[in-house]
PyMOL Python script that loads the backbone (N, CA, C, O; Angstrom):
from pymol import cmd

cmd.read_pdbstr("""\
ATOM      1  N   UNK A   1      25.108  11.244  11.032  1.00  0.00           N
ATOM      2  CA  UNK A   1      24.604  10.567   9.855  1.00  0.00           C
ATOM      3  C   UNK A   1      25.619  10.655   8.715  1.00  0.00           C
ATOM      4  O   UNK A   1      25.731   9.697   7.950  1.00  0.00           O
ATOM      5  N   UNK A   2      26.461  11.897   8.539  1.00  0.00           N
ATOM      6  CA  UNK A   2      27.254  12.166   7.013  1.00  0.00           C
ATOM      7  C   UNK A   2      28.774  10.905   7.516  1.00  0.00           C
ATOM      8  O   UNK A   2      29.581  10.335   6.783  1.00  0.00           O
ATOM      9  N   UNK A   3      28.628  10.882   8.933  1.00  0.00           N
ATOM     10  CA  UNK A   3      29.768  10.071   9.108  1.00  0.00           C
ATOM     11  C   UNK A   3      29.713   8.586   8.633  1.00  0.00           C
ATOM     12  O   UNK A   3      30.620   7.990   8.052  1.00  0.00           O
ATOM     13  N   UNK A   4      28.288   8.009   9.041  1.00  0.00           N
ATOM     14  CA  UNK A   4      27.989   6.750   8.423  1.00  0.00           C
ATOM     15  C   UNK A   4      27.959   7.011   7.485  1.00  0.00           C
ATOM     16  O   UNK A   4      28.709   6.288   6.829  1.00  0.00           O
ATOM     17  N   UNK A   5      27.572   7.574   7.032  1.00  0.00           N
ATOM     18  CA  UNK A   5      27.429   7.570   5.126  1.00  0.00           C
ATOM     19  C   UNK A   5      28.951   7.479   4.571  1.00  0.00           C
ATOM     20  O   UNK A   5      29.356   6.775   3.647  1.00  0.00           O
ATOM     21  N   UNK A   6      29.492   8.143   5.169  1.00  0.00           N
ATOM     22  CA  UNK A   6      31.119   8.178   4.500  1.00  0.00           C
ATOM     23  C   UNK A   6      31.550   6.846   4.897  1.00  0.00           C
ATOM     24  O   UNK A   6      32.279   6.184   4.158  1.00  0.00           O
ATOM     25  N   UNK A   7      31.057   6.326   6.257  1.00  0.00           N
ATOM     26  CA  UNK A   7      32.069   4.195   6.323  1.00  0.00           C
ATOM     27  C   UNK A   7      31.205   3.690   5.285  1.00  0.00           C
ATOM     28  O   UNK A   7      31.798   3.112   4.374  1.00  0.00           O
ATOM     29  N   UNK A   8      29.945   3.765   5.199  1.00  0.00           N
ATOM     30  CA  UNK A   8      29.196   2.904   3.809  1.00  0.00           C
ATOM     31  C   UNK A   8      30.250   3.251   2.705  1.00  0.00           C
ATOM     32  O   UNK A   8      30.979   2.552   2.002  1.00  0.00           O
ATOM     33  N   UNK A   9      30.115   4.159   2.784  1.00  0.00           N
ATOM     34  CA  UNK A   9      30.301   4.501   1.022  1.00  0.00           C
ATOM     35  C   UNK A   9      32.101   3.733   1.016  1.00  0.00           C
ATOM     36  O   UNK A   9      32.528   3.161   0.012  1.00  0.00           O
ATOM     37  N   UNK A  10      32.874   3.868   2.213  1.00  0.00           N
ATOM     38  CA  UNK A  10      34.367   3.490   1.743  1.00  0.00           C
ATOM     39  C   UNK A  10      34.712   1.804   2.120  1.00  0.00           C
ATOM     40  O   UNK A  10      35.825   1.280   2.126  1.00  0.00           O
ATOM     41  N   UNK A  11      33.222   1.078   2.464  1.00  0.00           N
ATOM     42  CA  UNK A  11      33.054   0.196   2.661  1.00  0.00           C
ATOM     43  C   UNK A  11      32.439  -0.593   0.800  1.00  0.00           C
ATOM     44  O   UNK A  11      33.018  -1.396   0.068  1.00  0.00           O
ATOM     45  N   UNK A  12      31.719  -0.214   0.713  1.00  0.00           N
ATOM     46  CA  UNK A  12      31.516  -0.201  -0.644  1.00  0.00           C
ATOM     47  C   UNK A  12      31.287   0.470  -1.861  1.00  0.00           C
ATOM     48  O   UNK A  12      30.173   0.664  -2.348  1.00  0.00           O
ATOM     49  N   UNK A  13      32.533   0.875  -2.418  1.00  0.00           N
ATOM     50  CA  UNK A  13      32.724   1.665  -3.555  1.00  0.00           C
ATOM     51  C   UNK A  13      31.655   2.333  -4.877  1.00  0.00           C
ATOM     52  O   UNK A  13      31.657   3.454  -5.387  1.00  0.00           O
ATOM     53  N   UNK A  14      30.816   1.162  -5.141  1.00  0.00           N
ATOM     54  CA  UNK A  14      29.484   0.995  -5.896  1.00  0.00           C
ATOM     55  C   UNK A  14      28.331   0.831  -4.835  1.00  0.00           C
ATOM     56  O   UNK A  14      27.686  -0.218  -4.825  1.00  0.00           O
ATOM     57  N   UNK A  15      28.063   1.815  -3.965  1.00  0.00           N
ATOM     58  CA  UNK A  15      26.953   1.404  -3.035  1.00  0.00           C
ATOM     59  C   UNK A  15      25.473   0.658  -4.191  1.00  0.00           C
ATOM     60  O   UNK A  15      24.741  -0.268  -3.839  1.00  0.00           O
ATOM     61  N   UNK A  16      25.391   1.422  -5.587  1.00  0.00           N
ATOM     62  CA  UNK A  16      24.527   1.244  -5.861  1.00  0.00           C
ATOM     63  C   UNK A  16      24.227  -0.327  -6.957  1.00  0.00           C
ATOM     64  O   UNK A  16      23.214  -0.730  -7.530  1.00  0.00           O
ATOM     65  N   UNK A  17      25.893  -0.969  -6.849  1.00  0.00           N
ATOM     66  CA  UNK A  17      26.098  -2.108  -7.167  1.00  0.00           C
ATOM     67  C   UNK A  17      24.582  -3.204  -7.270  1.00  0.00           C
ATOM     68  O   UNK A  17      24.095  -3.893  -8.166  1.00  0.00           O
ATOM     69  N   UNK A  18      24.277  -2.954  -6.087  1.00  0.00           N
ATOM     70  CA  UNK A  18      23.221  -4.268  -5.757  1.00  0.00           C
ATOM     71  C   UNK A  18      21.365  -3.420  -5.793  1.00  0.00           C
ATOM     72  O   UNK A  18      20.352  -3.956  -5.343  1.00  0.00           O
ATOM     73  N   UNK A  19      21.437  -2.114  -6.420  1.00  0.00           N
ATOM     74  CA  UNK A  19      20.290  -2.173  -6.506  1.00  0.00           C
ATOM     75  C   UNK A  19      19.696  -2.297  -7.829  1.00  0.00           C
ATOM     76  O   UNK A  19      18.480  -2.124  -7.910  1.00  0.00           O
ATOM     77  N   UNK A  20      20.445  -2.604  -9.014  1.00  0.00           N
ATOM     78  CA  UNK A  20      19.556  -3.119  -9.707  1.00  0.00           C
ATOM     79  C   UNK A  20      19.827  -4.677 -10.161  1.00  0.00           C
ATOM     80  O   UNK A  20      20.995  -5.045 -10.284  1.00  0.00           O
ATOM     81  N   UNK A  21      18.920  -5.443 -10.370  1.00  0.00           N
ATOM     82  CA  UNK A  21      18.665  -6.838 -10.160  1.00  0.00           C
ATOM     83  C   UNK A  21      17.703  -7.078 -11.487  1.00  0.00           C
ATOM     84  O   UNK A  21      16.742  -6.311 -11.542  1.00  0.00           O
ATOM     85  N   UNK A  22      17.815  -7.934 -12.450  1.00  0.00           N
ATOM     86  CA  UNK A  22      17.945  -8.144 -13.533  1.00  0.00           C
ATOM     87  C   UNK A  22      16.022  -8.483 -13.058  1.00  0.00           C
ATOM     88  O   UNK A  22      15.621  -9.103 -12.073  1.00  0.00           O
ATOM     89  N   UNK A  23      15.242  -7.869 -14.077  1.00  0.00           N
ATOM     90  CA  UNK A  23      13.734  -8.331 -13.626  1.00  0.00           C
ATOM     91  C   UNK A  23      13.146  -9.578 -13.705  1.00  0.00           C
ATOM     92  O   UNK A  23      12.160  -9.787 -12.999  1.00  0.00           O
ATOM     93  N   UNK A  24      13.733 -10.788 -14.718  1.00  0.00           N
ATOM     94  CA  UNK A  24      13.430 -11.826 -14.341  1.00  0.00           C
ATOM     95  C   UNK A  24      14.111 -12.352 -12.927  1.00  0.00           C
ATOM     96  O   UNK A  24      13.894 -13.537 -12.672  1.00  0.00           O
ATOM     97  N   UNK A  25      14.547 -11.944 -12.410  1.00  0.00           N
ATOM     98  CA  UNK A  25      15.015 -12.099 -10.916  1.00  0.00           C
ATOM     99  C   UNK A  25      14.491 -11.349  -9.746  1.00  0.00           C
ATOM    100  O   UNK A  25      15.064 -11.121  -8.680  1.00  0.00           O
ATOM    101  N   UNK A  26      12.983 -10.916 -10.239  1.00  0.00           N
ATOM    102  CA  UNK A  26      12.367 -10.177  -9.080  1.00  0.00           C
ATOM    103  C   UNK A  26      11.317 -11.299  -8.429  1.00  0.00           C
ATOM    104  O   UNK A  26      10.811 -12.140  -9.171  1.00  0.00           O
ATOM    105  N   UNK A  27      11.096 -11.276  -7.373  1.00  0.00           N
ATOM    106  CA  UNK A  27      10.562 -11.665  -6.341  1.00  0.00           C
ATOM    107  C   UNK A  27       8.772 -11.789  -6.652  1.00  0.00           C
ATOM    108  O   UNK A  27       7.938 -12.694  -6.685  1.00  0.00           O
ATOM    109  N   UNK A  28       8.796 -10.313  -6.842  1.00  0.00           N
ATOM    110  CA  UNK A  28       7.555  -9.326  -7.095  1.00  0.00           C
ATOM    111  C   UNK A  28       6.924  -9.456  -8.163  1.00  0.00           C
ATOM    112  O   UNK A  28       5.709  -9.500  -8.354  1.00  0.00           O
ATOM    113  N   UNK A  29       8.145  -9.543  -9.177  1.00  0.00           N
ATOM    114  CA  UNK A  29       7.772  -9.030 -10.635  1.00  0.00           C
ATOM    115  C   UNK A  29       6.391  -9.515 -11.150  1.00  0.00           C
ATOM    116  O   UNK A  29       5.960  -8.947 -12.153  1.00  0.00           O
ATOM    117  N   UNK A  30       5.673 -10.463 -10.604  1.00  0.00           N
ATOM    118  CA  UNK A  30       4.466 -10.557 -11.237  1.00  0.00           C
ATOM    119  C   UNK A  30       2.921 -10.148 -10.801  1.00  0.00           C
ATOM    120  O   UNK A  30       1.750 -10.384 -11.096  1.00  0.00           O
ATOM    121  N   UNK A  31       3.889  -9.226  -9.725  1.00  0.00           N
ATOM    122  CA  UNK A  31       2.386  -8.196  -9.239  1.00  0.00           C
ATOM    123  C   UNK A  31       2.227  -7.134  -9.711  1.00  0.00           C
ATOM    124  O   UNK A  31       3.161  -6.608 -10.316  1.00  0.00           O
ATOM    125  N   UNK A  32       0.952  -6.470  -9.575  1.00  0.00           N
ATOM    126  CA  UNK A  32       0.609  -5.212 -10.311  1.00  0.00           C
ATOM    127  C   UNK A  32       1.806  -4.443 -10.409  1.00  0.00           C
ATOM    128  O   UNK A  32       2.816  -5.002  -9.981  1.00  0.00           O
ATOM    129  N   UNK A  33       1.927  -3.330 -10.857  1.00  0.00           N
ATOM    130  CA  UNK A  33       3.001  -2.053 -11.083  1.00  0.00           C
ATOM    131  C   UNK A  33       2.509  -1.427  -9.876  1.00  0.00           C
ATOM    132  O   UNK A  33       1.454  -1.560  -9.254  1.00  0.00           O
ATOM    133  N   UNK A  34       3.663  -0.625  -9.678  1.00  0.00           N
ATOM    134  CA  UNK A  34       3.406   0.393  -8.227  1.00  0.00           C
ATOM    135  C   UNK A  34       2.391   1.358  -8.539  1.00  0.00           C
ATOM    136  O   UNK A  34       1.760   1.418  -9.594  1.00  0.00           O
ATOM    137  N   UNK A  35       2.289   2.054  -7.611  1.00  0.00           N
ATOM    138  CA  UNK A  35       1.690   3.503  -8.213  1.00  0.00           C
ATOM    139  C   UNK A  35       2.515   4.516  -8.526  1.00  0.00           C
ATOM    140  O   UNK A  35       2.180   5.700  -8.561  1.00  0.00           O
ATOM    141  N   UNK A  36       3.790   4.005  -8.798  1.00  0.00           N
ATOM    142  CA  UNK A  36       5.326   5.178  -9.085  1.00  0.00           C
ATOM    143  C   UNK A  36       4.969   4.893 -10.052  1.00  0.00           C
ATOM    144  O   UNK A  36       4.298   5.646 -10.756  1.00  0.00           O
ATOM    145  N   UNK A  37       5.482   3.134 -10.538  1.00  0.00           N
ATOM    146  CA  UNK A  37       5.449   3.191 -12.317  1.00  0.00           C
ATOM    147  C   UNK A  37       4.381   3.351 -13.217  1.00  0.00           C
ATOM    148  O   UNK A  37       4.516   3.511 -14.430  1.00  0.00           O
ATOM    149  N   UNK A  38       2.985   3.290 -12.415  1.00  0.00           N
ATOM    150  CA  UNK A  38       1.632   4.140 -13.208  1.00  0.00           C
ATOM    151  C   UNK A  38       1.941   5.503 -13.613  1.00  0.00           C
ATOM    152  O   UNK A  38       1.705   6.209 -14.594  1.00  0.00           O
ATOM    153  N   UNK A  39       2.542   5.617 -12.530  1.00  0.00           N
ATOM    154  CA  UNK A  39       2.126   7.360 -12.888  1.00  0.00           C
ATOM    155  C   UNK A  39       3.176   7.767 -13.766  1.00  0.00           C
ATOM    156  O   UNK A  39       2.963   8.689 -14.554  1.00  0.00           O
ATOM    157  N   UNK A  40       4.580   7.037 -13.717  1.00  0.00           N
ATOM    158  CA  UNK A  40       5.191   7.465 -14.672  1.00  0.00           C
ATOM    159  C   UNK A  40       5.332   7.023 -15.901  1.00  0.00           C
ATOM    160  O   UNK A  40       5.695   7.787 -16.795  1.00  0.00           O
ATOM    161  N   UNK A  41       5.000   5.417 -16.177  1.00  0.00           N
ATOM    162  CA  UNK A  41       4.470   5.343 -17.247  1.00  0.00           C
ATOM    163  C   UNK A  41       3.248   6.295 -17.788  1.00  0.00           C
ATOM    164  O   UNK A  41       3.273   6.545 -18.993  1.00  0.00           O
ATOM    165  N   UNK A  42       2.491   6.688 -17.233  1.00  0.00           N
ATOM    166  CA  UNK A  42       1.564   7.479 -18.230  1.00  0.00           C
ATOM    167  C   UNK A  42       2.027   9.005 -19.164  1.00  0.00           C
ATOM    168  O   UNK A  42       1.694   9.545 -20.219  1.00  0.00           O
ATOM    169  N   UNK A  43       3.098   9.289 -17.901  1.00  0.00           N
ATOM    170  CA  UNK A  43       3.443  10.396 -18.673  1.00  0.00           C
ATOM    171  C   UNK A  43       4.412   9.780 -19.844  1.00  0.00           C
ATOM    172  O   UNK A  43       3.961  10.065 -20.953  1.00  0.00           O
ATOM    173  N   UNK A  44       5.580   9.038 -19.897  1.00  0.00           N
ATOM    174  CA  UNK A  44       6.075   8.499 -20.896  1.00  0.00           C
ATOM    175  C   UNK A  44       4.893   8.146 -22.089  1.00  0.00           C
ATOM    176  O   UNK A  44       4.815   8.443 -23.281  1.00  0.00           O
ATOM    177  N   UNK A  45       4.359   7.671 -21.529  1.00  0.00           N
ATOM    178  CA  UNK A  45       3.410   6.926 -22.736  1.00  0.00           C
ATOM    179  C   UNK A  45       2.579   8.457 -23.500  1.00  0.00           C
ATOM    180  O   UNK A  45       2.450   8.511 -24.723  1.00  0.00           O
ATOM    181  N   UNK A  46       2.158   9.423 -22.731  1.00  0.00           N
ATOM    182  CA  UNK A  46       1.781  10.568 -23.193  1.00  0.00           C
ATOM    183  C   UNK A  46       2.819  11.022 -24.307  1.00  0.00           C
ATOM    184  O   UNK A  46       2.544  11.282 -25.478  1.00  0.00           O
ATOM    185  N   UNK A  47       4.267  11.069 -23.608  1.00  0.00           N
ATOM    186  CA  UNK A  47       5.078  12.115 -24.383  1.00  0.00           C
ATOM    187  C   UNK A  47       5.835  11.002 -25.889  1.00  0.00           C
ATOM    188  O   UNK A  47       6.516  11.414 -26.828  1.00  0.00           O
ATOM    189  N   UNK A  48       5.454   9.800 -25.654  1.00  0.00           N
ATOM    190  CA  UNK A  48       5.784   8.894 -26.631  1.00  0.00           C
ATOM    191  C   UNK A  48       4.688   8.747 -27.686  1.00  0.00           C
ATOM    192  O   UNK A  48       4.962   8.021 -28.642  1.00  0.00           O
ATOM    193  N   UNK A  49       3.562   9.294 -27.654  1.00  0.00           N
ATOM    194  CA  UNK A  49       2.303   8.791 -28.071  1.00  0.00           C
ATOM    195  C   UNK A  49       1.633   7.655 -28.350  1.00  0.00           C
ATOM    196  O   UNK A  49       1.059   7.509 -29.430  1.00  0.00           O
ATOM    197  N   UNK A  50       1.639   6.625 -27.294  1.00  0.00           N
ATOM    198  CA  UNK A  50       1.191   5.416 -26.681  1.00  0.00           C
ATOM    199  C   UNK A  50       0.281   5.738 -25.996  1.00  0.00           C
ATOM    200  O   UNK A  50      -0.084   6.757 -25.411  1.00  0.00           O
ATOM    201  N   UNK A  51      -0.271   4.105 -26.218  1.00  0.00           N
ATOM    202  CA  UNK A  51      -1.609   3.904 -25.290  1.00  0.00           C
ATOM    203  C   UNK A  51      -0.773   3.429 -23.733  1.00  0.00           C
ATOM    204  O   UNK A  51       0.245   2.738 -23.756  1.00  0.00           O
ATOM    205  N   UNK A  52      -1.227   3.791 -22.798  1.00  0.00           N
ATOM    206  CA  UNK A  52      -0.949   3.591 -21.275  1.00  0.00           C
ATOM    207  C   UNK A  52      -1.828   2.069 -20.866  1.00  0.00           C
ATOM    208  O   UNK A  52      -3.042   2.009 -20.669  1.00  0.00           O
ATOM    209  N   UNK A  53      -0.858   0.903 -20.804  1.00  0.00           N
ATOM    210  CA  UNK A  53      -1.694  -0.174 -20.351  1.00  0.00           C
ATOM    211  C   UNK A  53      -1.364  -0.294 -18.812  1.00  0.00           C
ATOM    212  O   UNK A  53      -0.254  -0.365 -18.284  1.00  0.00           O
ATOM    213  N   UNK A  54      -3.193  -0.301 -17.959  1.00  0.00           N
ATOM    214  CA  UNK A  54      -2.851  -0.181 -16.875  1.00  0.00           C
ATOM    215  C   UNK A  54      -2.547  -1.659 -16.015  1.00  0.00           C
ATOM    216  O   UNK A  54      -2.413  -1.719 -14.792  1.00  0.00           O
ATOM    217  N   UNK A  55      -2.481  -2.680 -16.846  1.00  0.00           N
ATOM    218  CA  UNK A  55      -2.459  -4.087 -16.502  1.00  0.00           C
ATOM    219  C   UNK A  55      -0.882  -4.585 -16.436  1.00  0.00           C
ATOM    220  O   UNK A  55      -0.572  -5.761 -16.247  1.00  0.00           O
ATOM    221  N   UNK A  56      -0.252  -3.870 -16.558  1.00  0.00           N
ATOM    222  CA  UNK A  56       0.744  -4.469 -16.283  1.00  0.00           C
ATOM    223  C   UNK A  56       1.305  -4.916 -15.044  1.00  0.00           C
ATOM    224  O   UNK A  56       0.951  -4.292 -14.044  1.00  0.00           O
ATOM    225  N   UNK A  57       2.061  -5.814 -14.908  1.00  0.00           N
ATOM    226  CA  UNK A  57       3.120  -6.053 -13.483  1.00  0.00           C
ATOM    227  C   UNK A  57       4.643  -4.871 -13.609  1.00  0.00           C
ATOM    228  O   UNK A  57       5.111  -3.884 -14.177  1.00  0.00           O
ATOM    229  N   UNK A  58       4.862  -5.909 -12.603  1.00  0.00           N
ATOM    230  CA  UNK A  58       6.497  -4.650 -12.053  1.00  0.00           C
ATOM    231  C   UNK A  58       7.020  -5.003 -12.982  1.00  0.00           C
ATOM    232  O   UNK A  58       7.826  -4.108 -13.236  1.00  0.00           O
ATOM    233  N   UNK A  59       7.104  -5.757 -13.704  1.00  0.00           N
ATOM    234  CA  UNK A  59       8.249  -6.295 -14.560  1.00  0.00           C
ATOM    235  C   UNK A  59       7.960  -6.040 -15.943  1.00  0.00           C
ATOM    236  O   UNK A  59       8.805  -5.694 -16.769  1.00  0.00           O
ATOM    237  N   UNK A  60       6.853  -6.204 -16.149  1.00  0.00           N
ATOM    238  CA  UNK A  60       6.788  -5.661 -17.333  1.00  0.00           C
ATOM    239  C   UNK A  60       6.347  -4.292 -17.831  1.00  0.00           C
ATOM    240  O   UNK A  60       6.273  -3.905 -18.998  1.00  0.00           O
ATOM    241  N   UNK A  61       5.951  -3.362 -16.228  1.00  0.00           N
ATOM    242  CA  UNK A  61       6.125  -1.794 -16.371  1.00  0.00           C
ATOM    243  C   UNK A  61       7.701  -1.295 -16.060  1.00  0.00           C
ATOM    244  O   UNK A  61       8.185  -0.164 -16.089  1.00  0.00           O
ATOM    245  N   UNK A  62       8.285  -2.564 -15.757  1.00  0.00           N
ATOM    246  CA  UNK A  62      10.020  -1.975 -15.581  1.00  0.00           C
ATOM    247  C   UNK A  62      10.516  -1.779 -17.389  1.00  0.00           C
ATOM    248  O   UNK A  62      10.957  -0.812 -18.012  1.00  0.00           O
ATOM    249  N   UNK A  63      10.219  -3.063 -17.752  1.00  0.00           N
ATOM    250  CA  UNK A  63      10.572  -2.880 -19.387  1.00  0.00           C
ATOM    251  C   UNK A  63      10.361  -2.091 -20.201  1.00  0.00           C
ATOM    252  O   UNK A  63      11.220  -1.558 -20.903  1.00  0.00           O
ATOM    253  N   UNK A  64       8.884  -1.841 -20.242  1.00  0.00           N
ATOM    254  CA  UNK A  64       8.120  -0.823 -20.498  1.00  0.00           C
ATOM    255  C   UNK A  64       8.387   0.506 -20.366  1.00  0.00           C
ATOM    256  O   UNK A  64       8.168   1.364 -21.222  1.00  0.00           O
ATOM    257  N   UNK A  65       9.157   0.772 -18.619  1.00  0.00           N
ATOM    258  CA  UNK A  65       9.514   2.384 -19.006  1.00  0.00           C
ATOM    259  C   UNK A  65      11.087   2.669 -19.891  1.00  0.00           C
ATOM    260  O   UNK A  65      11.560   3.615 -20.521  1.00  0.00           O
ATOM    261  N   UNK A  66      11.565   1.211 -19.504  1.00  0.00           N
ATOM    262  CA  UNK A  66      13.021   1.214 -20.596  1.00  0.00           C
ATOM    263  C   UNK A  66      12.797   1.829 -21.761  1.00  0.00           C
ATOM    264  O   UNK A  66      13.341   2.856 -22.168  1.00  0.00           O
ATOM    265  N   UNK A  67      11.882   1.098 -22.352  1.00  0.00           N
ATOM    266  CA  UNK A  67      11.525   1.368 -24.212  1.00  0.00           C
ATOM    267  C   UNK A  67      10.929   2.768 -24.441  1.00  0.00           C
ATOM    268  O   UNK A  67      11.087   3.448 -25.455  1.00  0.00           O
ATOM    269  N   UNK A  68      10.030   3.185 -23.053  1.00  0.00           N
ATOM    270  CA  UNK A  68       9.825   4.508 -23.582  1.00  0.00           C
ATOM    271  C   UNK A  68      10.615   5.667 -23.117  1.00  0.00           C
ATOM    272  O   UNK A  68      10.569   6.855 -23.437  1.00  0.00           O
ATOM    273  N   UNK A  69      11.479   4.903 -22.131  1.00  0.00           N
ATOM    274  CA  UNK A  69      12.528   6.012 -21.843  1.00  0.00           C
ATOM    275  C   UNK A  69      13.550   6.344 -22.956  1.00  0.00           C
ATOM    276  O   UNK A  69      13.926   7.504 -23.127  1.00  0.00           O
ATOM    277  N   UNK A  70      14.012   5.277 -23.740  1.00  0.00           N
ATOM    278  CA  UNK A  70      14.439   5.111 -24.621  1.00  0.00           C
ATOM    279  C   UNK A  70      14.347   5.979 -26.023  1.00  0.00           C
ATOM    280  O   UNK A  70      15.265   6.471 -26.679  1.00  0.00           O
ATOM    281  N   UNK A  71      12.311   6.007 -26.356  1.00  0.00           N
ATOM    282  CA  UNK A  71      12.043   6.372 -27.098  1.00  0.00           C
ATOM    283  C   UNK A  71      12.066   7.643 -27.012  1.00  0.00           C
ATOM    284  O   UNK A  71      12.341   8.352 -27.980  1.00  0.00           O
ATOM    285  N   UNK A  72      11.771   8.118 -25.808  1.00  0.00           N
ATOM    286  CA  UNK A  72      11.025   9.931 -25.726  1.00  0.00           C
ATOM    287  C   UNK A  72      12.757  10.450 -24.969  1.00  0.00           C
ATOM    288  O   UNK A  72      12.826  11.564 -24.450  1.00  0.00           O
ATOM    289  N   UNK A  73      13.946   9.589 -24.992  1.00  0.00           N
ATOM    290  CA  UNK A  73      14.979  10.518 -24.354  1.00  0.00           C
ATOM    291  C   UNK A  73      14.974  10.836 -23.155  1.00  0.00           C
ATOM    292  O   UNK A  73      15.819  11.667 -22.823  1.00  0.00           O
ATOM    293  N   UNK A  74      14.254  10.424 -22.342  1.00  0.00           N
ATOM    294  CA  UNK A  74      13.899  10.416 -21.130  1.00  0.00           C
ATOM    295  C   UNK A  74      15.018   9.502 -20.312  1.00  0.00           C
ATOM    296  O   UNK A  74      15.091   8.338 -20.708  1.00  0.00           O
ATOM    297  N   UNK A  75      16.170   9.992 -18.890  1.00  0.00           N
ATOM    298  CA  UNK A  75      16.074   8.726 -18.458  1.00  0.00           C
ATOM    299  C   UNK A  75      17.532   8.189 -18.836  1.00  0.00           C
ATOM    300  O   UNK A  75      18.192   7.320 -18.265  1.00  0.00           O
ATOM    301  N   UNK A  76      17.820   8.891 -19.869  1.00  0.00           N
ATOM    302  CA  UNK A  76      19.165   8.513 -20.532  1.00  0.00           C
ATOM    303  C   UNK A  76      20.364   8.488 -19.083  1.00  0.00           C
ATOM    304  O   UNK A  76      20.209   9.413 -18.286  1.00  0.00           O
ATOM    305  N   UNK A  77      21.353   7.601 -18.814  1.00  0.00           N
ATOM    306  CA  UNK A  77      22.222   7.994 -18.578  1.00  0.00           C
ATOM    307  C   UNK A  77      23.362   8.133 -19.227  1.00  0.00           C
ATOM    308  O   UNK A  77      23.794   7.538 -20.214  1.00  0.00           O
ATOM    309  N   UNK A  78      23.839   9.038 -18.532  1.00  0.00           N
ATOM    310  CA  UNK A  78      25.341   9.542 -19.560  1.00  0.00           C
ATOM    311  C   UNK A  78      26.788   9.012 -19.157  1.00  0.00           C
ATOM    312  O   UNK A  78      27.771   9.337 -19.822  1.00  0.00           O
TER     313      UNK A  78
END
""", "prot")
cmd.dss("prot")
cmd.show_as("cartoon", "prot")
cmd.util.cbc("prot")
cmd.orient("prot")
């Protein structure tokens, strides 16, 4: 397995190039939120002091954890 992983990886430099995909370009985006981004929106929304809306889609609980990742420091990359 570490051997494939090493031709992926020297096959493509940015393996992680193609996993994020701009959300108006999701497929999905206008179905409910997972049960990942429930659950982690709620804690964001806890530690942000927001109300937790459970109606959202993928796309707009993708945005959603942006702004509160944003807000509460959460999430940052460096």
């Amino acid at each position: 397995m570490r051997e494939y992983l090493e031709q992926q990886s020297q096959r493509d430099p940015d393996p992680g190039s193609n996993t994020e995909k701009p959300v108006e370009d999701w497929i999905t985006g206008d179905e409910p939120m997972t049960g990942a981004q429930a659950s982690y929106l709620k804690t964001l929304s806890e530690e942000a002091h927001v109300e937790f809306d459970a109606s959202l889609t993928k796309a707009e609980a993708s945005r959603r954890i942006d702004e509160l990742q944003a807000k509460t420091g959460r999430g940052v990359r460096c």
